[in-house]
PAZAPA-4460 file (N, C-alpha, C; in steps of 0.05 Angstrom, whole numbers, plus 32768, in hexadecimal, padded with zeros to 4 digits):
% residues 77
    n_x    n_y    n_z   ca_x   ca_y   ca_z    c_x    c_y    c_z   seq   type   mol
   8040   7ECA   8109   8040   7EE6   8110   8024   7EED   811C     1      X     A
   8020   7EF9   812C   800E   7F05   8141   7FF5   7F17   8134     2      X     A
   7FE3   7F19   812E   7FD2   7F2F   8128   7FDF   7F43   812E     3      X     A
   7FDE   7F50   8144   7FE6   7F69   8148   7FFD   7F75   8136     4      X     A
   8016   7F5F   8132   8030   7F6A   8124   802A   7F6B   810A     5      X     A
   8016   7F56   8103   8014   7F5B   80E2   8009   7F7B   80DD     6      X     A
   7FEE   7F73   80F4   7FE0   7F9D   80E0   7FF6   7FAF   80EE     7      X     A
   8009   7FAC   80FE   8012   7FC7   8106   802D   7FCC   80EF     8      X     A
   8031   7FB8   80E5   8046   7FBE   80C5   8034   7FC6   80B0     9      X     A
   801E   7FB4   80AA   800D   7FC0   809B   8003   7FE4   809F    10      X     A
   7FFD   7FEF   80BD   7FF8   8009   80BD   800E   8017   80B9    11      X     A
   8023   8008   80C1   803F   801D   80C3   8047   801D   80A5    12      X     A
   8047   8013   8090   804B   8010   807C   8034   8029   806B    13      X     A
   8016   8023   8078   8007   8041   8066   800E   8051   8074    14      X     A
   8016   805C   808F   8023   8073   80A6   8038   807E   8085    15      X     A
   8049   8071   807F   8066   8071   8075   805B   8080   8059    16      X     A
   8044   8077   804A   803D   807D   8037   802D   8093   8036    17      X     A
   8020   809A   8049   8019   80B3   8051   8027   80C7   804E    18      X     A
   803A   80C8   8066   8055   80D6   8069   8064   80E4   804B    19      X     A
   806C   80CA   803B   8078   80C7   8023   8066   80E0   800D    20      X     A
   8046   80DC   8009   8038   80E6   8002   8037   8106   8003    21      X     A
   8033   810A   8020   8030   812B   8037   804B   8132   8029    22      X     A
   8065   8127   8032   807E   8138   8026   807C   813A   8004    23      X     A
   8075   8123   7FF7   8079   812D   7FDC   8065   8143   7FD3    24      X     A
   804F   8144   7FD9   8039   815F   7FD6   8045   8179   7FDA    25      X     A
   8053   8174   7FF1   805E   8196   7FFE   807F   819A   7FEC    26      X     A
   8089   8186   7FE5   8090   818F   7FD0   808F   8196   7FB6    27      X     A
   8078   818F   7FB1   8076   818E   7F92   8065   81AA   7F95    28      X     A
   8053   81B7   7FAC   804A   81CC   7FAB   8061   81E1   7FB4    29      X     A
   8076   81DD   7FC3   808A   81F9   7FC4   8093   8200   7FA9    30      X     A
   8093   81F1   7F8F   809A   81F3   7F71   808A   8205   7F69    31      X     A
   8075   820F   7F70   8058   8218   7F62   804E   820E   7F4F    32      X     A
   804A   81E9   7F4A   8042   81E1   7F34   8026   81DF   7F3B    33      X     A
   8011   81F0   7F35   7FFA   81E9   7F39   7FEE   81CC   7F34    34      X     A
   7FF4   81C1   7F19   7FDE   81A9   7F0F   7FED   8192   7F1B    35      X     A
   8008   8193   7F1F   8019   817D   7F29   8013   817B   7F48    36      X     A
   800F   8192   7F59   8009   8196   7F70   7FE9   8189   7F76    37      X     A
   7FDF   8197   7F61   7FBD   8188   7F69   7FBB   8163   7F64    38      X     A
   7FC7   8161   7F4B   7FC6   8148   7F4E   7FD7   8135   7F68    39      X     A
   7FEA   8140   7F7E   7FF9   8130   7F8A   7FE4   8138   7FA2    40      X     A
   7FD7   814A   7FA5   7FB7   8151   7FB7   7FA5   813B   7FB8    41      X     A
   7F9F   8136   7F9E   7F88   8120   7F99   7F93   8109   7FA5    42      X     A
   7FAC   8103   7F9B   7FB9   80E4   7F9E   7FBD   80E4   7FCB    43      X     A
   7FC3   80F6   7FC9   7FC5   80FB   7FED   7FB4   80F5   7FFB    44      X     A
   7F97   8108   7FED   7F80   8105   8005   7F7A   80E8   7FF9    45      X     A
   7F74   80DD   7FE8   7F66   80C2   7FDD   7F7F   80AB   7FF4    46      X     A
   7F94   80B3   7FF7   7F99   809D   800A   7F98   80A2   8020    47      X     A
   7F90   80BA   8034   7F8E   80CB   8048   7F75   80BB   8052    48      X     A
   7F5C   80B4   8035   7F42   80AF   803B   7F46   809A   8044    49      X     A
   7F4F   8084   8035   7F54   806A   802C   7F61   805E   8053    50      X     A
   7F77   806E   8059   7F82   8066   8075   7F6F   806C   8088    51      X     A
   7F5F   807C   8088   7F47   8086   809D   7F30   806F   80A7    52      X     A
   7F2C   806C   8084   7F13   8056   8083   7F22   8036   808A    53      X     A
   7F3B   8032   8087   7F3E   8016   8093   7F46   801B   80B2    54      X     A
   7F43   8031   80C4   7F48   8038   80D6   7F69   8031   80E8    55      X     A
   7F7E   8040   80C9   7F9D   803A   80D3   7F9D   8061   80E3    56      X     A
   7F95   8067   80D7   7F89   8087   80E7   7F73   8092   80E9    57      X     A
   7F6D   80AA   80FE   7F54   80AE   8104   7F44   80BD   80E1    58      X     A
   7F26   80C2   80E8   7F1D   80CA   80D2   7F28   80E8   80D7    59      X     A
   7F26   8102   80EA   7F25   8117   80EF   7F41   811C   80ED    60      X     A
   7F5A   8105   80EE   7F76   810C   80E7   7F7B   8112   80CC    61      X     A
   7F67   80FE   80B9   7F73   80FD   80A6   7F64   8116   8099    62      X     A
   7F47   811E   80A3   7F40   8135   809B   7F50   8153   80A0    63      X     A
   7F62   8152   80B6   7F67   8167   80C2   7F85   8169   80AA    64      X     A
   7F8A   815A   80A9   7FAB   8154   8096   7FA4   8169   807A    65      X     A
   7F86   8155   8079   7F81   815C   8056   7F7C   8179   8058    66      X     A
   7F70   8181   806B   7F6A   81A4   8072   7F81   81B5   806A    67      X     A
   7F95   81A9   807A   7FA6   81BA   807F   7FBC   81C5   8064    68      X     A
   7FBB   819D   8057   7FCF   81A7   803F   7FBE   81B9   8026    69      X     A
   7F9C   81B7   8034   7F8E   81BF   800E   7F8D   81D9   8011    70      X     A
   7FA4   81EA   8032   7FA6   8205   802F   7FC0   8211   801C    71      X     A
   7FCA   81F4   801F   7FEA   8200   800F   7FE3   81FF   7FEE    72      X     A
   7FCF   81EA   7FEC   7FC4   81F7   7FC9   7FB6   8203   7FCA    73      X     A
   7FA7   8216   7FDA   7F98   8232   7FCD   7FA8   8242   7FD1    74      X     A
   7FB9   8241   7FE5   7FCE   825B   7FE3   7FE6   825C   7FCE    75      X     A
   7FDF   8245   7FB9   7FF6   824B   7FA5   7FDA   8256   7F89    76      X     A
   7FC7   824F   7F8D   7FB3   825A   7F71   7FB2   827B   7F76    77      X     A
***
């Protein structure tokens, strides 16, 4: 197998886990569970970081992502 095909399963695989992540957050915050919501926040951005720094996405994507969802938990406190 080719360099290229191996990391592009490997990125598409944290892409997938990302994704997986982003939806479970925005659901678990439309519930109004605050502590269940923060903790699925923490677990989000910590792999948001984690994909940035092995560069499967940009750093300013993964910042702009984390922005956006840490509006949907202050607007539930």
């Amino acid at each position: 197998m080719r360099n290229s095909a191996r990391k592009q399963l490997a990125n598409h695989s944290v892409k997938s886990r990302l994704k997986t992540l982003q939806r479970s957050f925005l659901s678990i915050a439309a519930t109004g569970k605050k502590d269940d919501a923060t903790a699925a926040y923490r677990a989000m951005t910590s792999a948001f970081d984690k994909a940035a720094k092995t560069g499967v996405i940009h750093k300013a994507t993964a910042n702009r992502k984390k922005s956006r969802l840490a509006a949907h938990l202050v607007k539930m406190k």
